[in-house]
PALO-602044 format. One line per 4 residues: number of its first residue (from 1); their letters; for each residue x, y, z of N, C-alpha, C, O. Coordinates in Angstrom, 2 decimals, m for minus. Each point is the difference from the previous one (the first is absolute). Layout:
NUM> A> X,Y,Z,X,Y,Z,X,Y,Z,X,Y,Z  ...
This chain:
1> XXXX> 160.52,117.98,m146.63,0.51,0.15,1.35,m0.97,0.86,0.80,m0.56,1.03,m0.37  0.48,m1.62,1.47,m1.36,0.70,1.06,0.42,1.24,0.68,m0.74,0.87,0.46  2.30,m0.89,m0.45,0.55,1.23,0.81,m0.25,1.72,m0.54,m0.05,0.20,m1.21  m0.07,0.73,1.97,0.02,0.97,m0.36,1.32,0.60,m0.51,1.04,m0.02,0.67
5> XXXX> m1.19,0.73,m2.27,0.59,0.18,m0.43,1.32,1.47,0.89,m0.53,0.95,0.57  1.71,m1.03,m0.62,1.17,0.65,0.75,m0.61,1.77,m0.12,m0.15,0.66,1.03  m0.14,m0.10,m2.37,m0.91,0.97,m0.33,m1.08,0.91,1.45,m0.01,0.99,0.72  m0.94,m2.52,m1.14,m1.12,0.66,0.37,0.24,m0.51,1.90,m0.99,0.10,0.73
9> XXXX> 1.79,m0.42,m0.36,0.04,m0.83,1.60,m0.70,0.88,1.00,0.78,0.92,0.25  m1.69,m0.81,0.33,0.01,0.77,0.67,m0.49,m0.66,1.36,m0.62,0.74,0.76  0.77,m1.67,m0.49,m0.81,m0.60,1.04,1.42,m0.68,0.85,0.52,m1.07,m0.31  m0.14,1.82,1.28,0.80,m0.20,1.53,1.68,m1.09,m0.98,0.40,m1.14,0.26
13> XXXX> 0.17,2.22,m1.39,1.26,m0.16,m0.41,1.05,0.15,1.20,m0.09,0.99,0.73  1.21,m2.05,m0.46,0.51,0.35,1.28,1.76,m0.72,m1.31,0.15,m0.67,m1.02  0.73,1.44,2.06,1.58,m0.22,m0.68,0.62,m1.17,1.22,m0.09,0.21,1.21  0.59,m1.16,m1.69,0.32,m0.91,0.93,1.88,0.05,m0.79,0.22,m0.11,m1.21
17> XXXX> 0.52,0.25,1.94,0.95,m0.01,0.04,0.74,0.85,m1.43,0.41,1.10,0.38  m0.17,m1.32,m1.81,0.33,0.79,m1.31,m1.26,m0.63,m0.73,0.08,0.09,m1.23  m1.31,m0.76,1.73,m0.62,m0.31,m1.08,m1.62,0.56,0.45,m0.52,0.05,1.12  0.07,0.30,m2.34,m1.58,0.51,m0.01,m0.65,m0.97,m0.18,0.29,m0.81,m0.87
21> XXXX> m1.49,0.66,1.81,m1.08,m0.73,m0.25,m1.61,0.33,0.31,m0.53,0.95,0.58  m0.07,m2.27,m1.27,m1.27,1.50,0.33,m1.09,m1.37,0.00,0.13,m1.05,m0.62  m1.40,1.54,1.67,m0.56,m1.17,m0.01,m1.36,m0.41,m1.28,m0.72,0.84,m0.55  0.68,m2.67,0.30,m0.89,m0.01,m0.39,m1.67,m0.24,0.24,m0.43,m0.87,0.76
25> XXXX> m0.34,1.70,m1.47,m1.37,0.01,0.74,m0.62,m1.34,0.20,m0.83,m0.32,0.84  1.30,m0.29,m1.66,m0.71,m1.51,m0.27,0.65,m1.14,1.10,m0.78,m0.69,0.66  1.66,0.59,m0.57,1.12,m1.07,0.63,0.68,0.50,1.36,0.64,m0.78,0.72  m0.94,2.92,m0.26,0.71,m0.06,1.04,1.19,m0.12,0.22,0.46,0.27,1.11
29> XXXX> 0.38,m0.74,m2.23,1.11,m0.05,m0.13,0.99,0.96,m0.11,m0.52,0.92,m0.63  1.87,m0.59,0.95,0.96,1.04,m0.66,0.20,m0.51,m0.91,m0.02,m1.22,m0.13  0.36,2.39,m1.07,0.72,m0.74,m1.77,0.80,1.18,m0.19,m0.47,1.13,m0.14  1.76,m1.45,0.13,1.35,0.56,m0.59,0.03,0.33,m1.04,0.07,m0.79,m0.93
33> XXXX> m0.12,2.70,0.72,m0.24,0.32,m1.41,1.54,0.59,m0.07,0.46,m0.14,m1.13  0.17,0.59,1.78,1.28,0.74,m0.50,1.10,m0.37,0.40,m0.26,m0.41,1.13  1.84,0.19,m1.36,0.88,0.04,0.77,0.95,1.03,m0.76,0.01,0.32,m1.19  0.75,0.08,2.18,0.54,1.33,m0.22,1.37,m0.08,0.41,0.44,m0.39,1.08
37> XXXX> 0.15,0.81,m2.06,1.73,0.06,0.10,0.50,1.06,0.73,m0.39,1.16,m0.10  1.68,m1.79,1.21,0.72,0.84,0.40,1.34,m0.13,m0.58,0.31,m1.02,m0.61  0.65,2.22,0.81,1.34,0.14,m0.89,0.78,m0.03,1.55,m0.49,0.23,1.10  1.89,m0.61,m1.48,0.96,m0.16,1.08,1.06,0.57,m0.53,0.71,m0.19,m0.98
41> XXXX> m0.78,1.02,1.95,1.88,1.24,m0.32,1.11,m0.02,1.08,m0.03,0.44,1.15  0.99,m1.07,m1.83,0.96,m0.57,1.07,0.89,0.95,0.24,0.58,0.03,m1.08  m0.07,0.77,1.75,0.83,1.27,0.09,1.17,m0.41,0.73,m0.11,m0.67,1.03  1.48,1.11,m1.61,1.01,m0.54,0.95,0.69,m1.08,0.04,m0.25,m0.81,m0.90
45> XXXX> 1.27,0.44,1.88,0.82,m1.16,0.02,m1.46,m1.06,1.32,0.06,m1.23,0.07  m1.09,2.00,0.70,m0.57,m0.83,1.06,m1.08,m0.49,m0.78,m0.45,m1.13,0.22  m0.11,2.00,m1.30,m1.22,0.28,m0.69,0.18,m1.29,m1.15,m0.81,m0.91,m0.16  1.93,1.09,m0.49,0.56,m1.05,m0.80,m0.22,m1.33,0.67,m0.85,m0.81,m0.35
49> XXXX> 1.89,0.64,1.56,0.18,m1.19,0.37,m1.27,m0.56,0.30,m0.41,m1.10,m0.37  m0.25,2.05,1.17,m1.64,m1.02,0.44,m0.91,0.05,m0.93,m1.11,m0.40,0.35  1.22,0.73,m1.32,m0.97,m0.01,m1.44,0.29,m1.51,m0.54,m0.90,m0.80,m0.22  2.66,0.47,m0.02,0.29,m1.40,m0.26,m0.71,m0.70,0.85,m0.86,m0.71,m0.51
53> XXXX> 0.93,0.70,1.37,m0.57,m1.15,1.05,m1.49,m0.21,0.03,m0.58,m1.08,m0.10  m0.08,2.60,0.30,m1.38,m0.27,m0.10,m0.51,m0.75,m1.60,m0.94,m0.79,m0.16  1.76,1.26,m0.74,m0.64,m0.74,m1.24,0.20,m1.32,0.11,m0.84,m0.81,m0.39  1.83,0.52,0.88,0.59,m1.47,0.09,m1.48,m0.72,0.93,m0.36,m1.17,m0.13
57> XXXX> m0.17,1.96,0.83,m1.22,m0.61,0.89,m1.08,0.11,m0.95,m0.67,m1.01,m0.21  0.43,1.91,m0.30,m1.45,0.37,m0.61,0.35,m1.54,m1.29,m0.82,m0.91,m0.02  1.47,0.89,m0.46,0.26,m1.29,m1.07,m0.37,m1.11,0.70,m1.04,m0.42,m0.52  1.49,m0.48,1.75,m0.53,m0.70,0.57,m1.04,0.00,0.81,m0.23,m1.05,0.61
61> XXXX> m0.65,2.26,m0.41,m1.54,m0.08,0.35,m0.87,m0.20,m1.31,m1.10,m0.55,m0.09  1.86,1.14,m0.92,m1.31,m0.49,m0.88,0.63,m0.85,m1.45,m0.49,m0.01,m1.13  1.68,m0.63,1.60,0.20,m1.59,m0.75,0.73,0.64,m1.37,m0.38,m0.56,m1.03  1.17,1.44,0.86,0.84,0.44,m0.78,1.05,m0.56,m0.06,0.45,m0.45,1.05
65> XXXX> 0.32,0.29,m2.30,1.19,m0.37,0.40,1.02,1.23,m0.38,m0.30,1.11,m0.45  1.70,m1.68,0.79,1.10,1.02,m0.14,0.24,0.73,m1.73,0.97,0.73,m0.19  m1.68,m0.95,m0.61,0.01,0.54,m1.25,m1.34,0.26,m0.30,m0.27,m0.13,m1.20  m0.58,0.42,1.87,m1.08,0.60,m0.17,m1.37,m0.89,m0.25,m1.11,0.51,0.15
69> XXXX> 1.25,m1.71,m0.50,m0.80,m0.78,m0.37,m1.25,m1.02,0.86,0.54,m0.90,0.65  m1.38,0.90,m0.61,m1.28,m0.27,0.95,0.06,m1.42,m0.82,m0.09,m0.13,m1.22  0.26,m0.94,2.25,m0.30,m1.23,m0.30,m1.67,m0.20,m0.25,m0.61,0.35,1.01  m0.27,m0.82,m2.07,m1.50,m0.19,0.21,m0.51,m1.08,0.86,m0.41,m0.94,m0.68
73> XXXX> 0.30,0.77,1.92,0.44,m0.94,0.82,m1.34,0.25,1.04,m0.08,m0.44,1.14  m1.15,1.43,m1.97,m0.84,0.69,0.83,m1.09,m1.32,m0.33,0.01,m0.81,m0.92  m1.13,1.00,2.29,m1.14,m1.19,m0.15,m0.84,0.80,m1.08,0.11,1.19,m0.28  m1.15,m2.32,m0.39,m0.75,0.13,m0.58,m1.26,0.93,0.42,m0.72,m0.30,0.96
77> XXXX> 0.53,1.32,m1.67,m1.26,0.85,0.68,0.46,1.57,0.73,m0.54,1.08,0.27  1.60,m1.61,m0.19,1.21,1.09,1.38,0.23,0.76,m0.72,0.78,m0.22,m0.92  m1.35,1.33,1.08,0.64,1.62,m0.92,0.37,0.76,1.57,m0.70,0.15,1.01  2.09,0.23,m1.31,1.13,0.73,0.83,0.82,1.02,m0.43,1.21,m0.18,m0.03
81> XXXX> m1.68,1.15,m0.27,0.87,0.77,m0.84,0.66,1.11,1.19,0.13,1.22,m0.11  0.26,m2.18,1.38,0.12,1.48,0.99,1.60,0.51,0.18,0.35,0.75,0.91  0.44,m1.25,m1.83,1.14,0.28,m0.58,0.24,1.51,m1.12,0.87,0.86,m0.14  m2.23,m1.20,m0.49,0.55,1.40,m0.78,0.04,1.48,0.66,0.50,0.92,m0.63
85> XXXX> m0.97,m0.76,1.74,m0.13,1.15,0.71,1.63,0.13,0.05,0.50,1.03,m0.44  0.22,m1.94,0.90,2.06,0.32,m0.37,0.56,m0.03,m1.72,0.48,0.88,m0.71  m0.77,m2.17,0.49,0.44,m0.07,m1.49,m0.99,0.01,m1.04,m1.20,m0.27,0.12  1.58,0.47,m0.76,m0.44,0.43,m1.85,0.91,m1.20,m0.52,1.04,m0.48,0.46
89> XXXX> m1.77,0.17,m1.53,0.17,m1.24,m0.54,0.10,0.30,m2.00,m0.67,0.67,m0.79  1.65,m1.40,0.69,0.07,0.74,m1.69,m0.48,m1.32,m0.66,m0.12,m1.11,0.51  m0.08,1.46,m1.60,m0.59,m0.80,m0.99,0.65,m1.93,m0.30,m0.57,m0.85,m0.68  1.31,0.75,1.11,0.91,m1.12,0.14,m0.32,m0.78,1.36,0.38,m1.15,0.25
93> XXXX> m1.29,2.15,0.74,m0.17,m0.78,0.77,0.82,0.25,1.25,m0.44,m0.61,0.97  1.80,1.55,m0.66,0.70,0.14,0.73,m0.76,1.06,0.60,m0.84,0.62,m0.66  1.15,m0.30,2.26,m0.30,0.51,0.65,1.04,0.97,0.62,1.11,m0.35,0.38  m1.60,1.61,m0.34,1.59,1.04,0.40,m0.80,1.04,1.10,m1.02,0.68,0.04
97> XXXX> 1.90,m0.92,0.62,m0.10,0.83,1.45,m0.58,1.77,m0.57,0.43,0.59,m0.99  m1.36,m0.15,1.85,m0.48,1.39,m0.56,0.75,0.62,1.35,m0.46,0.44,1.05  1.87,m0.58,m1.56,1.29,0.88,1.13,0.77,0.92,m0.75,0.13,0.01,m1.23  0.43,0.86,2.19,1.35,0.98,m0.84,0.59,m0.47,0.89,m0.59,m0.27,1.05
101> XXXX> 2.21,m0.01,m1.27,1.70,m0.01,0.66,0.40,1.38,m0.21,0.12,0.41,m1.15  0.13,0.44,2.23,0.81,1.31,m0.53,0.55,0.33,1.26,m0.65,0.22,1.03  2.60,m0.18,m1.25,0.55,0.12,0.47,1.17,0.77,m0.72,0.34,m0.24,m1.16  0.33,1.29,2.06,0.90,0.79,m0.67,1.25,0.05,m0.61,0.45,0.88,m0.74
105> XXXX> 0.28,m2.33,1.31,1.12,m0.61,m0.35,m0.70,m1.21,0.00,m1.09,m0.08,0.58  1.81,m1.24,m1.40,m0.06,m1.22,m1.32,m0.12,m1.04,1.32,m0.97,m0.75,0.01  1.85,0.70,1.00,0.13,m1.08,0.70,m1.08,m1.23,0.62,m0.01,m1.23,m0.12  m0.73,2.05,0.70,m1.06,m1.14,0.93,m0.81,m0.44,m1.10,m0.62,m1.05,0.14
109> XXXX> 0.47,2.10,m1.85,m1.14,0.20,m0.88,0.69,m1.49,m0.82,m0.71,m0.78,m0.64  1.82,0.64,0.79,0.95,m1.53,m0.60,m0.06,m0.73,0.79,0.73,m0.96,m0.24  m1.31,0.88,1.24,m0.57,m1.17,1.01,m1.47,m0.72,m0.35,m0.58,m0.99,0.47  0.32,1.76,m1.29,m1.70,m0.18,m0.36,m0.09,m0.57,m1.56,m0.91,m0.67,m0.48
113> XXXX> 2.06,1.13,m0.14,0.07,m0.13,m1.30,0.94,m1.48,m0.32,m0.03,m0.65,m1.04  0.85,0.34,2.26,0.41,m0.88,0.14,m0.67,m1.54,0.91,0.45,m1.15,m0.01  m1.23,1.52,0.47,m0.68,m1.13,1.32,m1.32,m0.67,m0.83,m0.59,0.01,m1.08  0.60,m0.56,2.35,m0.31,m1.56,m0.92,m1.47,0.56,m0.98,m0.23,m0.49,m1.10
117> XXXX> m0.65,1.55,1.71,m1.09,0.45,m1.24,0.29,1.02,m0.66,m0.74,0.97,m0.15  2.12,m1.14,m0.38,0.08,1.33,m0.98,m0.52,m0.39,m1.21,0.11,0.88,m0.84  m0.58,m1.78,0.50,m1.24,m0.19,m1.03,m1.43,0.21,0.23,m0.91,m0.31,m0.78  0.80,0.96,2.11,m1.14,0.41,m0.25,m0.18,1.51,m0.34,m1.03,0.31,m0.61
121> XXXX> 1.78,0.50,0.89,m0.06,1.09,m0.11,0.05,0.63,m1.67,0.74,m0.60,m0.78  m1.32,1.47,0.39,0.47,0.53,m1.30,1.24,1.35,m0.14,m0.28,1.19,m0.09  1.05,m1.53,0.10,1.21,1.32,m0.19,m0.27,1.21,0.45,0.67,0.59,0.85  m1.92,m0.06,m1.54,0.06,1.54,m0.11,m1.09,0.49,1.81,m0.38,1.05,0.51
125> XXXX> 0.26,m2.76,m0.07,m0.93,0.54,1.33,1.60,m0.03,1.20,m0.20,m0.29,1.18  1.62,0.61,m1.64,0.86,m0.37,0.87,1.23,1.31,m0.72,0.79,m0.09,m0.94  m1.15,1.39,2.01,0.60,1.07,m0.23,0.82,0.64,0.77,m0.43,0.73,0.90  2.25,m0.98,m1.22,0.72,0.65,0.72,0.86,1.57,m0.87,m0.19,0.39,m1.15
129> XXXX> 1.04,0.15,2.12,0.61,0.91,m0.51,1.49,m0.24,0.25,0.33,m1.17,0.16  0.47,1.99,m0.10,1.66,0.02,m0.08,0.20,m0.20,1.14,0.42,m1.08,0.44  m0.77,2.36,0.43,0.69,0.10,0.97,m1.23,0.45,1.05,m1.11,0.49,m0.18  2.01,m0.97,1.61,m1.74,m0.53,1.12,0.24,1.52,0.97,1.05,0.63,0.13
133> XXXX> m2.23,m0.37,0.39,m0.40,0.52,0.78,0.98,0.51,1.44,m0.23,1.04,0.63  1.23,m1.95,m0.33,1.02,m0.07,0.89,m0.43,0.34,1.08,0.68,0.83,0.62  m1.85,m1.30,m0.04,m0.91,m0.18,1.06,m0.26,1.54,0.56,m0.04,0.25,1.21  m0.11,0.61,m2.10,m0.33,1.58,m0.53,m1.77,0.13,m0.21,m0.36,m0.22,m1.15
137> XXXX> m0.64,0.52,2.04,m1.04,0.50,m0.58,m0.19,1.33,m1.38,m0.77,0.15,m0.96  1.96,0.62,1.55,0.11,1.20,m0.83,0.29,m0.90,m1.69,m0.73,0.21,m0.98  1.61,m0.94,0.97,0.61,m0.44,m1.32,m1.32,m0.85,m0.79,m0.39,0.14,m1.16  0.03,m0.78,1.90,m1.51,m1.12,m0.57,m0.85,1.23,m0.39,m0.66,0.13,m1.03
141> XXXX> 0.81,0.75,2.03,m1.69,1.40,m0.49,0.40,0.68,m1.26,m0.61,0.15,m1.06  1.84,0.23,1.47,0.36,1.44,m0.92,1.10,m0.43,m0.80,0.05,0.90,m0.84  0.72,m1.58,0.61,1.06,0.06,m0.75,m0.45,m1.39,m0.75,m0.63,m0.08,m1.06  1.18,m1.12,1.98,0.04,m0.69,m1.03,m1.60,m1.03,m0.72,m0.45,m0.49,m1.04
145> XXXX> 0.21,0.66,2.29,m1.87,m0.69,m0.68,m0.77,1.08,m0.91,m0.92,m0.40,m0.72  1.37,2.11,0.75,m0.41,0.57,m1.10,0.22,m0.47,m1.36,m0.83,0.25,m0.88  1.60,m0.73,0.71,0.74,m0.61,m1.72,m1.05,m0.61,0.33,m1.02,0.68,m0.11  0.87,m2.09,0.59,m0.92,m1.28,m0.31,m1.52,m0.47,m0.11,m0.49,m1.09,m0.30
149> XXXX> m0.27,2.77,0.80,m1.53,0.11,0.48,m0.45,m0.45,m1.23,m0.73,m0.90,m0.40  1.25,1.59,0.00,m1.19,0.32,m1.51,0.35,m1.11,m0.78,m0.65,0.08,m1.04  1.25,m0.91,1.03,0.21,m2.07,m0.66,m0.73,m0.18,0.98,m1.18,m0.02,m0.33  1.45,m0.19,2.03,m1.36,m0.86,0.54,m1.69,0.66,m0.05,m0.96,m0.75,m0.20
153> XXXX> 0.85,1.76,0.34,m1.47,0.47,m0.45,m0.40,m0.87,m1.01,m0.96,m0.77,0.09  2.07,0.97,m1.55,m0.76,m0.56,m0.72,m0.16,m1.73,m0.09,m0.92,m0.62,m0.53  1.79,0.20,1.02,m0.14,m1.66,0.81,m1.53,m0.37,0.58,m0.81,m0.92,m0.14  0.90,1.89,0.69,m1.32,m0.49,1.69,m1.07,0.96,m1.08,m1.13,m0.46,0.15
157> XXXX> 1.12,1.38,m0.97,m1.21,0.20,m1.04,m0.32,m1.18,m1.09,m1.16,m0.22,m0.36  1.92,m0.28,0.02,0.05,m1.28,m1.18,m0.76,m1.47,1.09,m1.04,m0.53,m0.37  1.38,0.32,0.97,m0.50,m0.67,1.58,m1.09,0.06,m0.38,m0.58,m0.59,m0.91  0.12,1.66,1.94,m1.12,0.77,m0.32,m1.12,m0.24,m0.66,m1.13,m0.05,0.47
161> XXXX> 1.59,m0.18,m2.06,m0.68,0.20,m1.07,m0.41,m1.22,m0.33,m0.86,m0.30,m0.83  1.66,m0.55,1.67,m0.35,m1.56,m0.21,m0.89,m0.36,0.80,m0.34,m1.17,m0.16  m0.24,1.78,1.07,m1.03,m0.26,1.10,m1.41,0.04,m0.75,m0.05,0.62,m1.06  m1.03,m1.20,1.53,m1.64,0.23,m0.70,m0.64,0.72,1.48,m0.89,0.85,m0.08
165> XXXX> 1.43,m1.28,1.41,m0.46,0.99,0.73,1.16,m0.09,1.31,0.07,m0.81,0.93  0.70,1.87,m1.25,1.26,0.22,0.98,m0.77,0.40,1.40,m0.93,0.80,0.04  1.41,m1.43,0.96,m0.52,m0.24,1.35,1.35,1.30,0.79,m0.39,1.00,0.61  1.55,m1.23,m0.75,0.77,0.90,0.45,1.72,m0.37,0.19,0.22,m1.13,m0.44
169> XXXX> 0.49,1.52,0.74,1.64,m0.38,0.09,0.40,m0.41,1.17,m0.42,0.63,0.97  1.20,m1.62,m0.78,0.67,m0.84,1.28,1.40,0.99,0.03,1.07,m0.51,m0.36  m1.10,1.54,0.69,1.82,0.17,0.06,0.70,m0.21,1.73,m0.27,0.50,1.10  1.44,m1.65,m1.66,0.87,m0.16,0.87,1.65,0.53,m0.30,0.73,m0.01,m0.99
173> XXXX> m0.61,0.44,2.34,1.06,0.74,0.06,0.51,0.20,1.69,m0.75,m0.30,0.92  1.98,0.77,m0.74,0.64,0.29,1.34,m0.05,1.61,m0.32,m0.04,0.56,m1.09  0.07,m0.03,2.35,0.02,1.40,0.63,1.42,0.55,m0.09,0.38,1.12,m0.35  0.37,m2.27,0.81,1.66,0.57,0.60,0.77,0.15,m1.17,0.90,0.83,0.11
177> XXXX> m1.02,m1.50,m1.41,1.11,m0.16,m1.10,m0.50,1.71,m0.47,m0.58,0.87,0.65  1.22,m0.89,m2.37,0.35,1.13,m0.76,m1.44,m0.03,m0.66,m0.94,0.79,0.17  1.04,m2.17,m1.14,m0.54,m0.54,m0.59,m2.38,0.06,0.15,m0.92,0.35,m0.73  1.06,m0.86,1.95,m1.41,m0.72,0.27,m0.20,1.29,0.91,m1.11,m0.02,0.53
181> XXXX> 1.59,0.71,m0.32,m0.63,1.41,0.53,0.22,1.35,m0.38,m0.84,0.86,0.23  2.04,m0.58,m0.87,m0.09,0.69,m1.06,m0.81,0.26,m1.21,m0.63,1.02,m0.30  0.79,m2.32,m0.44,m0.28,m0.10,m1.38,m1.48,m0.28,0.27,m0.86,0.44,m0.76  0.59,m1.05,1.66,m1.83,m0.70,0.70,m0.82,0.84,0.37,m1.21,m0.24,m0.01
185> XXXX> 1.93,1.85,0.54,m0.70,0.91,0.12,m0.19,0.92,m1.41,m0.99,0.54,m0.49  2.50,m0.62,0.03,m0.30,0.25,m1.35,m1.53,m0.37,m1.03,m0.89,0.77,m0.37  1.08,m2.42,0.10,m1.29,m0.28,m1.30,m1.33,0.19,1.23,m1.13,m0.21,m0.45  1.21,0.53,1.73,m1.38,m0.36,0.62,m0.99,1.78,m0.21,m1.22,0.20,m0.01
189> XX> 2.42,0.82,m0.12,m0.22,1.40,m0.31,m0.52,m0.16,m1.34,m0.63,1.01,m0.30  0.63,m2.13,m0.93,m0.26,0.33,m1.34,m1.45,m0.94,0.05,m0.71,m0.09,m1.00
């Protein structure tokens, strides 16, 4: 390969949107050496709900289906891997959203676990507690999102660990609830 190796690049490397590229001396060309994962932290009953939806989109931009599975349906020659920057893909071939669900009461978090891609998700990325926030910043900060920090830390660290080069976190959330501004100011302090 004629391209300069990702290492040694030093000749006018520019970032075009989440992906690095760097030019080659021979061809003039850009060549795509990295793509880089972002994590999505859904906070809340707003954070929740538009996390469903946006995944529900990110699956049909890049030809997923509702249980995780990538039809091979790609042209010959066509390397596209601009999916894994969201999902991680396990050995079987399935593809799983690089998201957390965390919400303080079960409800909207059984909307996700129940709807039509609750096969895509893996269990332990979909974390509620007993009892919610009761549209309380104080209760999400100090009372009741204290119990739950230290399970999502270690969620969004395990994440994390699955990345080869973590780019940074999508967190969505509302201001006005208990939940997505409480508890959101909460893990954003850790």
């Amino acid at each position: 390969d004629s391209f300069i190796p990702f290492i040694s690049c030093r000749e006018r490397p520019f970032i075009f949107g989440i992906q690095l590229y760097c030019y080659s001396p021979t061809l003039g060309l850009p060549k795509l050496f990295i793509m880089r994962e972002c994590i999505s932290i859904h906070l809340g009953q707003a954070g929740v709900q538009i996390g469903n939806q946006c995944w529900e989109l990110y699956c049909l931009e890049h030809g997923i289906t509702p249980d995780g599975m990538m039809p091979s349906d790609t042209s010959p020659g066509v390397e596209d891997d601009s999916h894994n920057t969201f999902f991680s893909e396990t050995s079987s071939g399935k593809h799983v959203p690089r998201a957390l669900f965390v919400d303080l009461e079960p409800s909207v978090n059984d909307e996700v676990r129940s709807g039509k891609y609750k096969s895509l998700y893996h269990p332990s990325q979909i974390i509620d507690g007993k009892e919610d926030a009761s549209n309380n910043y104080a209760r999400g900060h100090y009372t009741v999102g204290k119990e739950m920090i230290d399970h999502v830390m270690d969620r969004v660290r395990k994440l994390a660990d699955g990345c080869t080069g973590l780019q940074g976190f999508l967190v969505f959330h509302a201001t006005g609830g208990g939940t997505g501004s409480g508890f959101g100011s909460l893990l954003l302090e850790r």
